[in-house]
Residue frames relative to the residue before (quaternion, step in Angstrom):
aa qw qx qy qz dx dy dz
X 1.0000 0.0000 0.0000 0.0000 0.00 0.00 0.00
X 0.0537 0.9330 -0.3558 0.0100 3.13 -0.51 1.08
X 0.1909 -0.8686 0.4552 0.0436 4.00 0.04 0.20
X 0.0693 -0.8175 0.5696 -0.0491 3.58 -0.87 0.62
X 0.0021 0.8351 -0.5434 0.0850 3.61 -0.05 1.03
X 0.0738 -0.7900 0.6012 -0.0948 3.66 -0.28 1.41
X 0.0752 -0.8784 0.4533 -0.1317 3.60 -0.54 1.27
X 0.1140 -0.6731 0.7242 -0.0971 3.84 -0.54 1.65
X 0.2487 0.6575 -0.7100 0.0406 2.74 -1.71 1.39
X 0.0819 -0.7844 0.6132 -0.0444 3.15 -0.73 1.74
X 0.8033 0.0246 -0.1143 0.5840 3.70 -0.90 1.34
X 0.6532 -0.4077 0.3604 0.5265 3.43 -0.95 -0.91
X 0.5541 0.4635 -0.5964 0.3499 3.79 0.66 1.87
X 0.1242 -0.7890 0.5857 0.1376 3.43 -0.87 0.71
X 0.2843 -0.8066 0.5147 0.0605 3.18 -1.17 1.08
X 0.1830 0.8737 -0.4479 0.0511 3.68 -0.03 0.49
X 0.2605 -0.7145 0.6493 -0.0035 3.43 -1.16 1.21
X 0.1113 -0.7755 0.6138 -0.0978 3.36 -0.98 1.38
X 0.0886 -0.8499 0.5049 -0.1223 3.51 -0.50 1.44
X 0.5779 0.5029 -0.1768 0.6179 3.74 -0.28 0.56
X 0.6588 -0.4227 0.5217 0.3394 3.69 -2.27 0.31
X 0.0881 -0.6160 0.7655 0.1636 3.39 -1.62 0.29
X 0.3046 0.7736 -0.5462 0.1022 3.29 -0.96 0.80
X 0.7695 -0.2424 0.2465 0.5370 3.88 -0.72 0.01
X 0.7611 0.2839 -0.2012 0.5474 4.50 1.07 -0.93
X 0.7493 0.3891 -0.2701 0.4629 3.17 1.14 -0.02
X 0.6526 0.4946 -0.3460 0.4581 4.00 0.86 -0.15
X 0.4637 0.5521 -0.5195 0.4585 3.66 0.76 0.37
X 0.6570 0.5358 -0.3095 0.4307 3.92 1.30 0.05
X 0.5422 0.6172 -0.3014 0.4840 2.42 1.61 -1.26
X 0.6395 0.5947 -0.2823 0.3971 3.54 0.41 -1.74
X 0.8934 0.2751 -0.1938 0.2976 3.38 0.19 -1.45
X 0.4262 0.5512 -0.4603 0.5501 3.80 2.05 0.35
X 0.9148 0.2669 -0.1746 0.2478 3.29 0.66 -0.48
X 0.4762 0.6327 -0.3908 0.4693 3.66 1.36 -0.12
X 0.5702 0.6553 -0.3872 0.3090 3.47 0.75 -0.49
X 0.5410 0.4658 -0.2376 0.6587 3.73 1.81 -0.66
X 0.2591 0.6049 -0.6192 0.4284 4.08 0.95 0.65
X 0.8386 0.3592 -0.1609 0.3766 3.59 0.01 -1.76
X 0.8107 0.4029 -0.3495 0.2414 3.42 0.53 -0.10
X 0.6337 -0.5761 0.2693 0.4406 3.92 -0.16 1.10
X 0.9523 0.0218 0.0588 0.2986 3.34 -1.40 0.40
X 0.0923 0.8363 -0.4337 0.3226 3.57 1.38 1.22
X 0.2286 -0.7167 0.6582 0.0313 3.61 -0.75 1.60
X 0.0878 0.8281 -0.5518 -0.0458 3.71 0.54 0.71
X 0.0055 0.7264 -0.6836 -0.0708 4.59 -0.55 0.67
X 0.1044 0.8084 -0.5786 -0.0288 3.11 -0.95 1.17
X 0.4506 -0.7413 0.4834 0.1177 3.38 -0.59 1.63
X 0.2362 -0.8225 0.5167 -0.0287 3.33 -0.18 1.52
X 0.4697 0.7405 -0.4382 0.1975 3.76 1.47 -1.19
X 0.7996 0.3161 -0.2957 0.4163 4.16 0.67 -0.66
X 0.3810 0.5040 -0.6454 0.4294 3.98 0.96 0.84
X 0.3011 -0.6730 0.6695 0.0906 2.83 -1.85 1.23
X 0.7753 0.1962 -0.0821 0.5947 3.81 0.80 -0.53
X 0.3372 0.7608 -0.5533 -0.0368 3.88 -1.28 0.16
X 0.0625 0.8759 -0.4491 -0.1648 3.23 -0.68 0.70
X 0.8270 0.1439 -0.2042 0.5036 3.93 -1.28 -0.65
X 0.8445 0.4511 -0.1969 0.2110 3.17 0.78 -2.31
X 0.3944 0.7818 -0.3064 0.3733 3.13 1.85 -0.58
X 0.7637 0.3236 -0.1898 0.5254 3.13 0.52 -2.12
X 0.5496 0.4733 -0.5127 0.4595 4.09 0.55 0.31
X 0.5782 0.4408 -0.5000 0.4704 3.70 0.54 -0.40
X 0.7179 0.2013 -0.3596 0.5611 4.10 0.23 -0.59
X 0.5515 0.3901 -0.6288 0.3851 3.49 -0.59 0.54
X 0.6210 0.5432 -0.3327 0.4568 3.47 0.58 -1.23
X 0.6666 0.4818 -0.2716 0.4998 3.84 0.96 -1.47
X 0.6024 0.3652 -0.5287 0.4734 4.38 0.42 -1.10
X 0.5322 0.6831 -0.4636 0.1876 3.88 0.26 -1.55
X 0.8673 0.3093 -0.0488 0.3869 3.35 0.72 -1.83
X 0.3972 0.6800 -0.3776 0.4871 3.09 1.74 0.29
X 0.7560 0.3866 -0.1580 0.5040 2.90 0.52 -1.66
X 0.6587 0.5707 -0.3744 0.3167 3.60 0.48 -0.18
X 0.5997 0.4419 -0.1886 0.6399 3.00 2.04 -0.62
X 0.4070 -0.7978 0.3349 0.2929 3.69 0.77 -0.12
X 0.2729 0.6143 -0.5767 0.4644 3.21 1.47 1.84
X 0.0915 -0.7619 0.5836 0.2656 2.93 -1.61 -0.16
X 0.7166 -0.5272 0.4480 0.0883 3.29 -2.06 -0.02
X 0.1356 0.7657 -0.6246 0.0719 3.74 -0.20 0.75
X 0.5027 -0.6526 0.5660 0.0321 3.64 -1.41 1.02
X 0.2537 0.9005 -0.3379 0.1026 3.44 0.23 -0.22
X 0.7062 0.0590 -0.1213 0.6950 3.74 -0.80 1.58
X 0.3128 0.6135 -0.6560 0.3087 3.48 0.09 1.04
X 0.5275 -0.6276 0.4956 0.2868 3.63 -1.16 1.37
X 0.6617 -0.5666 0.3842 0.3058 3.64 -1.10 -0.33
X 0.4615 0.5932 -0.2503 0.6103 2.65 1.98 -0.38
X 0.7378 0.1591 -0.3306 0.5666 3.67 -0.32 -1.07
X 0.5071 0.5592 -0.5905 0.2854 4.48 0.36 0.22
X 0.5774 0.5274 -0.4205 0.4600 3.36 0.92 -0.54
X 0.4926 0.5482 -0.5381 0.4090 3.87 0.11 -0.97
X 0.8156 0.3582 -0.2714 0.3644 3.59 0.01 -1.68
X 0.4677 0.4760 -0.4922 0.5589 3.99 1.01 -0.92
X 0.7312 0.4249 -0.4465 0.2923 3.71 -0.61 -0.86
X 0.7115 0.4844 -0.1821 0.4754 3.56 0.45 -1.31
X 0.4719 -0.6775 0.5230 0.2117 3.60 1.00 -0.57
X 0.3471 0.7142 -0.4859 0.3653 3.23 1.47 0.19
X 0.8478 0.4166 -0.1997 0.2603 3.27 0.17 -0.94
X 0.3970 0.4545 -0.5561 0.5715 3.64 1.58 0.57
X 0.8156 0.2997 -0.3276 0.3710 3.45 0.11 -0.25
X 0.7803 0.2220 -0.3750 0.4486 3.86 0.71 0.12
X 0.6276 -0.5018 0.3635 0.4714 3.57 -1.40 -0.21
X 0.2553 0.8349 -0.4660 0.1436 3.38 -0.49 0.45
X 0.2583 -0.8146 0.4244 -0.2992 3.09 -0.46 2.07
X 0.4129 -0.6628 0.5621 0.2724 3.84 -0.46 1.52
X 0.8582 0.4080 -0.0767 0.3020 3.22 0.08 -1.17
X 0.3964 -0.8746 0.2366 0.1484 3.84 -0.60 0.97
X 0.5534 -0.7756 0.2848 -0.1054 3.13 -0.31 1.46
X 0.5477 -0.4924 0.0858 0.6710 3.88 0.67 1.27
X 0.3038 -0.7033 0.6329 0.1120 3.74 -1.06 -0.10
X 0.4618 -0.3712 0.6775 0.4358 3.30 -2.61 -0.43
């Protein structure tokens, strides 16, 4: 299982690209490339989702966990190039009335 997290951050925009499974052995990377932008004010964080093939529960707990500390800091969160497949996860959960989240992909690394 494998995963590949490539990260641009110019001023207060971060760009990330996420390649590869998200799952319970693989999102403790995820988490720890990306929570670190929790603490810092007013982060535009687009993360281009278009090259995950698989994600489940633990995944969709790493972005909640990521909008939470955004928004607490008054940044925000955009999804982007999600498959139809990992769109459903968010439609089910209801994630998506409440985050940005977008088929199509969205500046980049």
């Amino acid at each position: 299982m494998n995963i590949s997290i490539d990260i641009q951050e110019i001023d207060n925009h971060v760009f990330a690209k996420i390649n590869g499974e998200i799952d319970a052995y693989t999102a403790p990377k995820l988490r720890e490339a990306l929570i670190p932008f929790n603490d810092k004010y007013g982060i535009e964080m687009s993360i281009d989702l278009s090259g995950v093939t698989y994600m489940d529960s633990t995944g969709l707990g790493v972005f909640v966990g990521l909008f939470k500390g955004l928004r607490t800091n008054e940044g925000k969160l955009s999804l982007n190039g999600l498959t139809s497949r990992i769109e459903r996860l968010f439609d089910i959960t209801g994630l998506s009335k409440i985050m940005d989240i977008n088929t199509e992909v969205e500046g980049g690394v």
